[in-house]
C-alpha positions as CSV (number, residue, x, y, z in Angstrom):
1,X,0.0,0.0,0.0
2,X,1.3,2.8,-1.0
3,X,1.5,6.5,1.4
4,X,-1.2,8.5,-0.4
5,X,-3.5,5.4,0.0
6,X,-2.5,4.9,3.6
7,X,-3.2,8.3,4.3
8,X,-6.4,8.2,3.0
9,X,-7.9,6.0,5.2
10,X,-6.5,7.4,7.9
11,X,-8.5,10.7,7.4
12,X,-11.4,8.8,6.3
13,X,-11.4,6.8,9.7
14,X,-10.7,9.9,11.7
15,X,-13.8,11.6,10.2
16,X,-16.0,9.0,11.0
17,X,-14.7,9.0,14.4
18,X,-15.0,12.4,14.8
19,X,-18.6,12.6,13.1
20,X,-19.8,10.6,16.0
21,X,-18.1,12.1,19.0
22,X,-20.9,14.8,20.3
23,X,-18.2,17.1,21.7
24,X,-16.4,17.2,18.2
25,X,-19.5,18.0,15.6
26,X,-19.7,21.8,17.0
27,X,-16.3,21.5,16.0
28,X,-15.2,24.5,13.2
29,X,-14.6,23.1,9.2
30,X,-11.1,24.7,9.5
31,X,-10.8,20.9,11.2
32,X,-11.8,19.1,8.6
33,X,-9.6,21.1,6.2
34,X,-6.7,20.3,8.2
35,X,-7.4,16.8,8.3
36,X,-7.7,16.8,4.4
37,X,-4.6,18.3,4.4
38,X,-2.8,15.1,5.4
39,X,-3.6,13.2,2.1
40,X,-0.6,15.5,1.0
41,X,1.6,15.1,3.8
42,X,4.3,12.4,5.2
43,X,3.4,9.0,6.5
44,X,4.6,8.4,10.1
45,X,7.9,6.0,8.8
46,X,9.0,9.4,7.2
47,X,8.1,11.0,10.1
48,X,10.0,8.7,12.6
49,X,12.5,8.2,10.1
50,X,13.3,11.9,9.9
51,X,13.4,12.1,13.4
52,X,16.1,9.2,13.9
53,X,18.1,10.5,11.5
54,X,18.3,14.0,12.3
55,X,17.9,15.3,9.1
56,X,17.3,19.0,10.1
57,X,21.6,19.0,11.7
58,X,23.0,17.6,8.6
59,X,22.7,18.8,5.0
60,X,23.4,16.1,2.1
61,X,23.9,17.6,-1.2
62,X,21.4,15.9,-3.6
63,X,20.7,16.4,-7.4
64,X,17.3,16.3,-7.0
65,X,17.0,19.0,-4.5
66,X,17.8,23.1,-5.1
67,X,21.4,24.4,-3.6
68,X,20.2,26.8,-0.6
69,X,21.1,30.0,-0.9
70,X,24.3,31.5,0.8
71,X,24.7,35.0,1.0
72,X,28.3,35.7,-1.2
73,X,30.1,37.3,2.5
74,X,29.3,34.1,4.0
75,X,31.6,32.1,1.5
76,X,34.3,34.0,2.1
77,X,36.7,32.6,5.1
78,X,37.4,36.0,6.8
79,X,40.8,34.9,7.1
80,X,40.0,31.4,8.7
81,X,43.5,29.6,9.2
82,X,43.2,25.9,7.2
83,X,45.5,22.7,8.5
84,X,45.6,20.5,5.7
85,X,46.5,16.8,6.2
86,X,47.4,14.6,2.8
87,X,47.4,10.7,3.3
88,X,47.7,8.1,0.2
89,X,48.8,8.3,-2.9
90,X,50.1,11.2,-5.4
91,X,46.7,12.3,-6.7
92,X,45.7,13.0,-3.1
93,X,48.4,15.6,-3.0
94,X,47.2,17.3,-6.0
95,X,44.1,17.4,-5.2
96,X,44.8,19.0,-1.4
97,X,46.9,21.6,-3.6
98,X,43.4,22.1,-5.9
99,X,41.6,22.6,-2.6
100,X,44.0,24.8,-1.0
101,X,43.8,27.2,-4.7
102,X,39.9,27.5,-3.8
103,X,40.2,28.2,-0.4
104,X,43.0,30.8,-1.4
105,X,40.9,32.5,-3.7
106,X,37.8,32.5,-0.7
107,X,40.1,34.7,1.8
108,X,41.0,31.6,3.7
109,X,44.7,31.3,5.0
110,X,47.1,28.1,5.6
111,X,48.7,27.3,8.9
112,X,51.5,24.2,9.2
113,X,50.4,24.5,12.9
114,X,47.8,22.5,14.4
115,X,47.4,24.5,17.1
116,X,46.9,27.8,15.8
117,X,44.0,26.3,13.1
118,X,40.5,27.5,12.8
119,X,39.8,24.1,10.4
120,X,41.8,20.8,9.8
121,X,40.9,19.1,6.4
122,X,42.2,15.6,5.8
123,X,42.3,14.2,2.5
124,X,42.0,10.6,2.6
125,X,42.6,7.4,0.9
126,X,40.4,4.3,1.0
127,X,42.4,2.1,-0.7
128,X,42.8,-0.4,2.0
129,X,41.5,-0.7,5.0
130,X,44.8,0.3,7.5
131,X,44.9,3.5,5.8
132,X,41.3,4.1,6.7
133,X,42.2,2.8,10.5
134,X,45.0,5.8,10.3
135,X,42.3,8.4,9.6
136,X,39.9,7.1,12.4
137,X,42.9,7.1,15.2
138,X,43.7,10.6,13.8
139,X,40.4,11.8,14.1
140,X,39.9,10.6,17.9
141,X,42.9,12.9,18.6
142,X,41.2,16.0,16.9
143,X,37.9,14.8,18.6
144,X,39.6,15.6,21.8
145,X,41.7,19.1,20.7
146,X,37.9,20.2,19.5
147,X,36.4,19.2,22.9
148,X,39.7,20.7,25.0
149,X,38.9,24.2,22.7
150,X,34.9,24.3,23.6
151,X,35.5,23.7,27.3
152,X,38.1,26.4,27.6
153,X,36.1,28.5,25.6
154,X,39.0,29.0,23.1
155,X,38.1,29.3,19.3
156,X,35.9,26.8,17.9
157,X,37.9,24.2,15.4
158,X,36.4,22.9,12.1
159,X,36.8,19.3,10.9
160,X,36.6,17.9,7.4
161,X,37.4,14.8,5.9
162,X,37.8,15.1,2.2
163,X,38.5,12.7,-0.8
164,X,38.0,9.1,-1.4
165,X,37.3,8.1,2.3
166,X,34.6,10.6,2.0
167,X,32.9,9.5,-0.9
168,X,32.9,5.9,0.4
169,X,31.5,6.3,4.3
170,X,29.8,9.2,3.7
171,X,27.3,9.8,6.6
172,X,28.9,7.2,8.9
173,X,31.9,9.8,9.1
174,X,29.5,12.2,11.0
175,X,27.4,9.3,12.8
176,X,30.4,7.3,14.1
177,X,32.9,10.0,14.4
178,X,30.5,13.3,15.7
179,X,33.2,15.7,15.5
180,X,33.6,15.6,11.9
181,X,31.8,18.6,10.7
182,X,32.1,19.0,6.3
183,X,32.5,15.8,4.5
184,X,33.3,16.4,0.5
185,X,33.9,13.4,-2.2
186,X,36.4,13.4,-5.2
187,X,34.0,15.8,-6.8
188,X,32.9,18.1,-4.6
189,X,35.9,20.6,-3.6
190,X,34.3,23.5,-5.6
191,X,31.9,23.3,-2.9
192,X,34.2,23.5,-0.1
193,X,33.6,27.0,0.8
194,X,29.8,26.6,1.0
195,X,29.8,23.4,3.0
196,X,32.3,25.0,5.5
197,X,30.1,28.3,5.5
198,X,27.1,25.6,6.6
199,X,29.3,24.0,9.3
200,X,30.7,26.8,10.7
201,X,26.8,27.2,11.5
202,X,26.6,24.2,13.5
203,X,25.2,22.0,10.7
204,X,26.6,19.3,9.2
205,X,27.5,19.4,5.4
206,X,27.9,16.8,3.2
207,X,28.4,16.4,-0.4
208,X,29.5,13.5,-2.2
209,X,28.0,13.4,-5.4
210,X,30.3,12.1,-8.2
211,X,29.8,13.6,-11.5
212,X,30.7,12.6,-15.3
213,X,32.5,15.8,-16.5
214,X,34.6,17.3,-13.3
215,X,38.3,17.5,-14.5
216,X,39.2,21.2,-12.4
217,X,41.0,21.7,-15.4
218,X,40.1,25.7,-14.7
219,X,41.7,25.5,-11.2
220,X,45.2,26.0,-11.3
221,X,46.7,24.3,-7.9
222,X,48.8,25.8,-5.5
223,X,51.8,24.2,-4.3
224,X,51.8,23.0,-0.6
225,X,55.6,22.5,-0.9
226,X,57.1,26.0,-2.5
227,X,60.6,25.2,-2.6
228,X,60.2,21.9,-4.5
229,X,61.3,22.2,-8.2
230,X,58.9,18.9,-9.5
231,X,54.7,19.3,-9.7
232,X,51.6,16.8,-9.9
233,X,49.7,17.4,-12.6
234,X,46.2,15.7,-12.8
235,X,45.5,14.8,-16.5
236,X,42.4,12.3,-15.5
237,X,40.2,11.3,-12.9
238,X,38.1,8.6,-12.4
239,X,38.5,4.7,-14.1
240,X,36.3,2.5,-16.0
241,X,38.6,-0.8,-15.3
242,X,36.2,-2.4,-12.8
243,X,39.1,-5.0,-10.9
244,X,37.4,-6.8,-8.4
245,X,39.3,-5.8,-5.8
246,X,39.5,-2.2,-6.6
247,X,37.3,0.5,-4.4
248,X,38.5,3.4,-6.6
249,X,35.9,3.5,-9.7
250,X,33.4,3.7,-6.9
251,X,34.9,6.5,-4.7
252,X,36.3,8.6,-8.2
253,X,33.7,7.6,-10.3
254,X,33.7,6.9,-14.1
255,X,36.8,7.9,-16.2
256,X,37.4,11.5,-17.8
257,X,40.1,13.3,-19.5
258,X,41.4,17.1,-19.0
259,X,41.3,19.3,-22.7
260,X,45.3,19.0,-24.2
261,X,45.0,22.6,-24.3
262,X,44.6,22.8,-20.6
263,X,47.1,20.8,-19.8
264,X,50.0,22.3,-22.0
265,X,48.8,25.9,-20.3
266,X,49.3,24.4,-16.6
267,X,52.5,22.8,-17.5
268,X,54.1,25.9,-19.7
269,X,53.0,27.8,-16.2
270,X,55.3,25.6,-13.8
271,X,58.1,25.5,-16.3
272,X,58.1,29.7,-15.8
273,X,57.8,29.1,-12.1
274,X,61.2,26.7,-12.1
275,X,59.6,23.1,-12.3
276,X,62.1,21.2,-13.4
277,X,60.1,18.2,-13.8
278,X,56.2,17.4,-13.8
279,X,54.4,13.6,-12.7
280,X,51.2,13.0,-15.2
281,X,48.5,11.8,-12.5
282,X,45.3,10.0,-13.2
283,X,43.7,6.6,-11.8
284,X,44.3,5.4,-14.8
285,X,46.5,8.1,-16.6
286,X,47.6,6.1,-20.3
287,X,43.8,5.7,-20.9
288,X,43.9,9.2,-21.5
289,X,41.5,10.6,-24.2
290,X,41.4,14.1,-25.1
291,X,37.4,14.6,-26.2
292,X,36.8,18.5,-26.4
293,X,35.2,19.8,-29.6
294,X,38.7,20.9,-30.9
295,X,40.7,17.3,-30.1
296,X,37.8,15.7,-31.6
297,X,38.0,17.2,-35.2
298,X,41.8,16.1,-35.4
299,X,41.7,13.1,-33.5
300,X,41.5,9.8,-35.7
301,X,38.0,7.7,-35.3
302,X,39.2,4.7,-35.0
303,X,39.1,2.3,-31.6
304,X,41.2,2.1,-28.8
305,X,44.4,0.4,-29.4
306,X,45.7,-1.9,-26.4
307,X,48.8,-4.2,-25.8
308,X,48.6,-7.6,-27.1
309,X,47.1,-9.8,-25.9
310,X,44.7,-7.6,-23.4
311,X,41.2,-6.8,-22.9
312,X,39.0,-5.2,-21.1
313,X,35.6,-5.4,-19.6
314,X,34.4,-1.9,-21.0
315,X,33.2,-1.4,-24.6
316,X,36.0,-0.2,-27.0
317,X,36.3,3.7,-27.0
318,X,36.0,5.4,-30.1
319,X,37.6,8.8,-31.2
320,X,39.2,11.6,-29.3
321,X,43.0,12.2,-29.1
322,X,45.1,9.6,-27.1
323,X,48.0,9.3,-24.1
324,X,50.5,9.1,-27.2
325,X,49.7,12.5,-28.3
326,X,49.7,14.0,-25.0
327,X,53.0,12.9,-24.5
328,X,54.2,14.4,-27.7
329,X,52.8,17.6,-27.0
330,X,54.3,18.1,-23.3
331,X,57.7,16.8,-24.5
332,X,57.7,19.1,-27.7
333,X,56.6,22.1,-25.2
334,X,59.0,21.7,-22.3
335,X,61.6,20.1,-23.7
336,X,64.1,21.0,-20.7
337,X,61.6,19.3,-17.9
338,X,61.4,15.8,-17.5
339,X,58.3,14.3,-17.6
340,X,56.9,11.0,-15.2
341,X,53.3,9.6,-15.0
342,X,51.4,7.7,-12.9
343,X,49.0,5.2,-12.4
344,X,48.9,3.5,-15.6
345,X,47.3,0.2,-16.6
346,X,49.4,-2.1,-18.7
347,X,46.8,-2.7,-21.4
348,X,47.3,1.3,-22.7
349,X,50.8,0.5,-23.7
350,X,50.2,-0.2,-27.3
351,X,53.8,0.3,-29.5
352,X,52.8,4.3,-30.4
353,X,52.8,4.8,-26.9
354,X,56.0,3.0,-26.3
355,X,57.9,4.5,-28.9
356,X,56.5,8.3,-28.0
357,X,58.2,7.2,-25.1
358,X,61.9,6.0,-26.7
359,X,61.8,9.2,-29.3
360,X,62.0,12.0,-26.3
361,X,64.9,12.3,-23.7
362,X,62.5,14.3,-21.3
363,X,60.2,11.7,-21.3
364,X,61.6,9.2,-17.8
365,X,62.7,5.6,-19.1
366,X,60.4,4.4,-16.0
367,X,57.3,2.8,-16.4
368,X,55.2,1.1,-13.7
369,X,53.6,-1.7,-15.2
370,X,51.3,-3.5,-12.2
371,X,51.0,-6.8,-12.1
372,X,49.0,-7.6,-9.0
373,X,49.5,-11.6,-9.4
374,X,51.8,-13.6,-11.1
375,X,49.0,-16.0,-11.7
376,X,46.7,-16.2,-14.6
377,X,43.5,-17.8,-12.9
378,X,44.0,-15.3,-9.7
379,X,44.2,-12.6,-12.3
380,X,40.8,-13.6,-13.9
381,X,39.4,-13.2,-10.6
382,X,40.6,-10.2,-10.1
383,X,39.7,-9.2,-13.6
384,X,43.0,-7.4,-14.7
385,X,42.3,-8.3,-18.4
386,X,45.1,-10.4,-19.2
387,X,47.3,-13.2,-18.5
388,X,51.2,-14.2,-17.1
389,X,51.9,-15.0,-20.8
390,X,50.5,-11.6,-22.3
391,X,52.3,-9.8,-19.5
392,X,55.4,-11.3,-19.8
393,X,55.2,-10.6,-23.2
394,X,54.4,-6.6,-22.8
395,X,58.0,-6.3,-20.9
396,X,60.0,-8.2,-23.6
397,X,57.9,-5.7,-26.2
398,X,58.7,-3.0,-23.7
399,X,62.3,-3.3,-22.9
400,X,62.8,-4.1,-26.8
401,X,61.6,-0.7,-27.6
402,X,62.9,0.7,-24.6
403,X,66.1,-0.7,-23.9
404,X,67.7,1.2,-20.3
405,X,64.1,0.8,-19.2
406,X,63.3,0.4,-15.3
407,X,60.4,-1.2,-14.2
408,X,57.7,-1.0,-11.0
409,X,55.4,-2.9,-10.4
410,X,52.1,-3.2,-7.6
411,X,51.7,-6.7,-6.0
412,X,48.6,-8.3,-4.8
413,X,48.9,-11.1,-2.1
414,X,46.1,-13.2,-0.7
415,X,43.4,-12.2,-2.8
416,X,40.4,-14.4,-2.7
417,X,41.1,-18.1,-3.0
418,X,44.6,-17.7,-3.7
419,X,46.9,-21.2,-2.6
420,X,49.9,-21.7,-2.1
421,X,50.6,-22.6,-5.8
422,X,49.5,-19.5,-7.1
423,X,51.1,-17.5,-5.3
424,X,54.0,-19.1,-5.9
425,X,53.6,-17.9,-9.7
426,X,53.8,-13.9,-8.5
427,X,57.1,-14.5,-6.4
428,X,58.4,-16.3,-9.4
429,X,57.2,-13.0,-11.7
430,X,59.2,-10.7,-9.7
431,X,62.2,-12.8,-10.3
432,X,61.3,-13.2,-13.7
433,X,61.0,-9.3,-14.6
434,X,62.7,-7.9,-12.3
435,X,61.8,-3.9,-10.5
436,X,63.8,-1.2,-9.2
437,X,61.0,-0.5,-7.1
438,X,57.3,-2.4,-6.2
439,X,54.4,-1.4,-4.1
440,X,53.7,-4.7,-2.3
441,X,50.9,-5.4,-0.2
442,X,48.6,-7.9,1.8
443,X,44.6,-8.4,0.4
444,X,42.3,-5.6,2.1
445,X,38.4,-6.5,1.0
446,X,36.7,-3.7,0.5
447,X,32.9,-3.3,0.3
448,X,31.1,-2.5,-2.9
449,X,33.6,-4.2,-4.9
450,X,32.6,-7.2,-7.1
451,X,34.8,-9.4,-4.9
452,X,33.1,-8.1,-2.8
453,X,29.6,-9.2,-3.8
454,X,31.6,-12.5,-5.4
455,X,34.2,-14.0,-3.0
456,X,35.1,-14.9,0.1
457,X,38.6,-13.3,2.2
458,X,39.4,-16.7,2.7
459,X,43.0,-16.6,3.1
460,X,44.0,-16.4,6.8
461,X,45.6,-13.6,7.4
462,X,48.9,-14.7,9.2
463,X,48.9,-16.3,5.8
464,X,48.8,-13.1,4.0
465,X,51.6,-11.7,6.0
466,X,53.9,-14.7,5.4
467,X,53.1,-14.2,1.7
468,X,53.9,-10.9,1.8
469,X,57.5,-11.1,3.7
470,X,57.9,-13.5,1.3
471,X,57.4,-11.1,-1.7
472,X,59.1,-8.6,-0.2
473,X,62.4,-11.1,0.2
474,X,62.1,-11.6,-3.5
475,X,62.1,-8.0,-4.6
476,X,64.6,-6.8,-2.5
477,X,67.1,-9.6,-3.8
478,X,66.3,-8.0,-7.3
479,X,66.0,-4.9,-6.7
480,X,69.6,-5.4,-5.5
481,X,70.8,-6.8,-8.4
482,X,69.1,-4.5,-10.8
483,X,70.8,-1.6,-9.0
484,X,74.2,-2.8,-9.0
485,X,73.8,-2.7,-12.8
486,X,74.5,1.4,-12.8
487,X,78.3,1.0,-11.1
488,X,80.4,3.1,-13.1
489,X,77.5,4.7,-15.5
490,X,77.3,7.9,-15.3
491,X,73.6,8.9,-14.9
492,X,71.8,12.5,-15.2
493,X,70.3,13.6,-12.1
494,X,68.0,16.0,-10.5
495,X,68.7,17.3,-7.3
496,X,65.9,17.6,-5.0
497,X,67.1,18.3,-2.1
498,X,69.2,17.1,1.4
499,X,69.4,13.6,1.9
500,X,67.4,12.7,5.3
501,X,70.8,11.2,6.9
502,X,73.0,13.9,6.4
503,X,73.1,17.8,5.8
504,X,76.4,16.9,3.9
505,X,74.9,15.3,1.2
506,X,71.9,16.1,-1.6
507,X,69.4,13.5,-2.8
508,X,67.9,13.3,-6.1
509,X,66.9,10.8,-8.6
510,X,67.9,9.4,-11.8
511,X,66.3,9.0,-15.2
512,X,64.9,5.6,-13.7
513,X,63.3,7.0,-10.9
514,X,66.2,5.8,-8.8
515,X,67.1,7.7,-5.8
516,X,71.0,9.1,-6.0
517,X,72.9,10.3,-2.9
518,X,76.0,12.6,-3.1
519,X,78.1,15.3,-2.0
520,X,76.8,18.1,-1.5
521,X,79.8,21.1,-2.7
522,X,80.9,22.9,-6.0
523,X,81.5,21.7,-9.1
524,X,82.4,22.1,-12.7
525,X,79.6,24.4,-14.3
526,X,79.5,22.3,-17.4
527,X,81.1,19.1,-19.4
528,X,83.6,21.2,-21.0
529,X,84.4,23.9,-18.1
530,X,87.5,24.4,-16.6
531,X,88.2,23.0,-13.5
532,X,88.6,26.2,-11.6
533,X,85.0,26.8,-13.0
534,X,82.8,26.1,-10.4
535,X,79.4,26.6,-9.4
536,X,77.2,24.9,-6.2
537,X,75.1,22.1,-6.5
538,X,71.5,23.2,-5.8
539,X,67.8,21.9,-5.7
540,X,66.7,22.0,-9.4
541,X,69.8,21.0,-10.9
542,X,70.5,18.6,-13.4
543,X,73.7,16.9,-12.5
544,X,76.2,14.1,-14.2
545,X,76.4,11.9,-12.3
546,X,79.4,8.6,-11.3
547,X,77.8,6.1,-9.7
548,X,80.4,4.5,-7.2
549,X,77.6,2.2,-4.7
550,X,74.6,0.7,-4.8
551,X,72.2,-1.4,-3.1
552,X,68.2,-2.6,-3.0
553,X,67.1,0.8,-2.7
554,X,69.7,3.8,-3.5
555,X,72.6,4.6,-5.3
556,X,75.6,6.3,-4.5
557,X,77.6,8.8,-6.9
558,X,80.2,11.3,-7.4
559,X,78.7,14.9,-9.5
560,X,80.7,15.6,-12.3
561,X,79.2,18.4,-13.8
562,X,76.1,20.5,-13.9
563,X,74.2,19.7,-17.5
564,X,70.9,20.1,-19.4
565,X,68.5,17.4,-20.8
566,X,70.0,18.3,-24.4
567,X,73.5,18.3,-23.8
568,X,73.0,15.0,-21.5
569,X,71.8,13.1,-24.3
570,X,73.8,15.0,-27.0
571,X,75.6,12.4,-29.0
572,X,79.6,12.9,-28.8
């Protein structure tokens, strides 16, 4: 039965009822009225439900409903000192450093100390389920500062919780933890300065709504780290891959692509500020796909093109201008700025992409290729779109094509029915291929995923931690040997900064993405200087580098000269 017919016998009832009740006849029509009134109105589940929840402390943006108004003064933040905490991956620090360019522009102001903050935003990851335990055990600490402040009658402090956490536990953030105050999805940080208007009110805000078109392409991020010379920038957002395991097409939403002409603009910007190199970000950033009105009338029509031997469980994109000619574009443009990207899926590296790659010395010989298993069934499971074999086979393709390349790699251990057999097959991958570096790490289930809905976490988990000291074993024994493989190369390097053991020596990283340590001091200005002519090494320089040491995780040179991309890879 539905709520209008419910209703409607209720009011019939009650007139009958009141029809016979002596002291009710004399009783004014404005009754009855008000009686018919309720055919109109809410049943008593939405009544009690209302009530439960709470509605009327906690606003939810939703499509269906109007934005309330908020006078312009109100969005402005009058000043209001911002904390800003970054946890995850790389894309989480661009997008704080997108948030912190609209709060900018709303009068708000940034504070590196806790103590002195008018609002703490934490951007957060919920990739796997310890780095959602970190952001609960952070936020009992600020539960108790905001409590301290109100009983002291200090200034009241502001909490939001931002990102992909956000978009996945939505209202339990403010049910569960009650001193949260603004929660704001993938999606949503254009609305920050409302929602925090709203909270500063007492209300809870909330807005998690995904959309199919939010790039921020016409938000130009603010670095939170001034002095570094290398910059995020997003390309993409979003992914369409659908791996059972994986939380993010549900907390990012579905894939799309940044205009070229957007990009080139951002990146032409940092290489006038002193960026000396850039990281291409995206969930999955070689599935890029340029679609504006002006990349579509150059861009051929013809499907997506994939590595050999992979699928995938979306149908075939048509049209629109792909990673390939991104690449070309950015390396043509700033041909003195290396360039890196990140988090590609190994199905987008058809040849074009591959030889874009080989043709342009900016362009990093480093590509992270994930794996996730070594096994072909587990990898059906997880739906990665491909097999060992066809793997195997993109790194011969790849290190044909590119022959100094180094490899990453993310590793998967005890997903869903894995045994002892199959997992045998991803320790032997590692020692197959071989990475300088590998994100390793022990199944998380998370909800809403198809393994989810599908599996079981049936592998024990002092299980999965065996498996995954066991990984670990392997790459390190590679990674050590890979390594030694640069003694007495001499590789180009960009300093970055102090090394974290000593204030004697810089830190930087090579082509490979290998990190260097040297000496820090003076020396020759150029290949062919004298050797009286000196200059300091600095962060932001490109450096020749000896390498004299190694092992499973740095390598240790001797500078030689300052240098430039071009007269790096000049020929002599």
């Amino acid at each position: 039965m539905n709520t209008l017919a419910r209703n409607s016998i209720l009011v019939r009832l009650g007139r009958r009822l009141l029809s016979n009740s002596p002291c009710v006849r004399s009783a004014s029509s404005s009754t009855l009225k008000k009686l018919d009134q309720l055919k109109e109105g809410p049943s008593l589940q939405d009544f009690l439900r209302g009530t439960t929840e709470n509605e009327s402390s906690v606003y939810i943006a939703d499509r269906a409903n109007p934005i309330p108004y908020i006078s312009p003064e109100t969005l402005r933040g009058q000043k209001r000192k911002v904390f800003l905490e970054v946890y995850g991956c790389q894309m989480n620090t661009n997008d704080t450093e997108i948030v912190w360019s609209i709060l900018k522009a709303h009068e708000y102001q940034r504070t590196v100390n806790l103590k002195e903050a008018d609002i703490v935003l934490m951007m957060t990851c919920a990739i796997r389920e310890g780095a959602e335990d970190t952001v609960w055990n952070r936020l009992k600490h600020l539960r108790l500062m905001k409590r301290k402040r109100d009983a002291n009658g200090e200034k009241p402090l502001q909490i939001g919780v931002l990102g992909c956490m956000a978009e996945r536990l939505k209202k339990q953030l403010v049910e569960k933890e009650h001193s949260v105050d603004v929660v704001a999805g993938p999606d949503a940080y254009k609305d920050l300065p409302r929602l925090l208007a709203i909270g500063q009110k007492g209300q809870k805000a909330i807005n998690v709504l995904l959309s199919l078109d939010e790039t921020y392409a016409d938000v130009v991020p603010v670095k939170l780290d001034r002095k570094s010379k290398t910059a995020f920038v997003s390309i993409m957002r979003g992914c369409d891959n659908m791996c059972s395991y994986c939380i993010v097409p549900f907390t990012r939403g579905k894939e799309r692509s940044r205009p070229i002409k957007s990009i080139r603009a951002e990146v032409l910007q940092l290489e006038n500020e002193g960026i000396r190199e850039i990281t291409l970000l995206g969930q999955n950033v070689n599935s890029y796909r340029d679609t504006s009105d002006g990349a579509l009338e150059d861009a051929p029509k013809e499907a997506t093109l994939l590595a050999p031997g992979f699928r995938t469980v979306y149908k075939s994109k048509v049209g629109g201008l792909r990673f390939a000619e991104l690449l070309t574009e950015l390396a043509e443009a700033v041909p003195e700025m290396r360039i890196r990207f990140t988090s590609p899926h190994p199905k987008d590296f058809p040849g074009d992409v591959l030889e874009t790659i080989a043709k342009y010395p900016n362009i990093c010989n480093s590509l992270h290729l994930p794996a996730q298993s070594g096994n072909s069934q587990v990898l059906d499971r997880m739906r990665r779109g491909y097999t060992r074999d066809a793997y195997l086979n993109l790194v011969k393709e790849v290190r044909r094509i590119i022959p100094n390349v180094t490899l990453s790699s993310d590793f998967i251990c005890g997903f869903c029915g894995e045994t002892e057999t199959e997992f045998a097959d991803t320790v032997s991958l590692i020692e197959a291929v071989g990475y300088h570096t590998a994100f390793l790490f022990a199944y998380s289930m998370r909800e809403k995923t198809t393994a989810h809905r599908r599996y079981l976490d049936d592998v024990p988990e002092e299980v999965k931690q065996d498996r995954l000291r066991r990984m670990i074993a392997a790459f390190r024994r590679e990674a050590e040997r890979l390594n030694s493989l640069f003694m007495d190369r001499t590789e180009l390097v960009l300093i970055e900064g102090y090394s974290k053991r000593s204030r004697t020596d810089l830190a930087g990283r090579n082509d490979g993405n290998v990190k260097v340590i040297m000496p820090a001091g003076r020396i020759r200005s150029e290949r062919e200087a004298d050797h009286d002519d000196l200059r300091p090494l600095g962060v932001g320089d490109y450096v020749a580098v000896r390498i004299l040491g190694s092992n499973s995780q740095i390598l240790k040179g001797e500078p030689l000269h300052h240098t430039t991309i071009r007269d790096f890879y000049a020929p002599r």
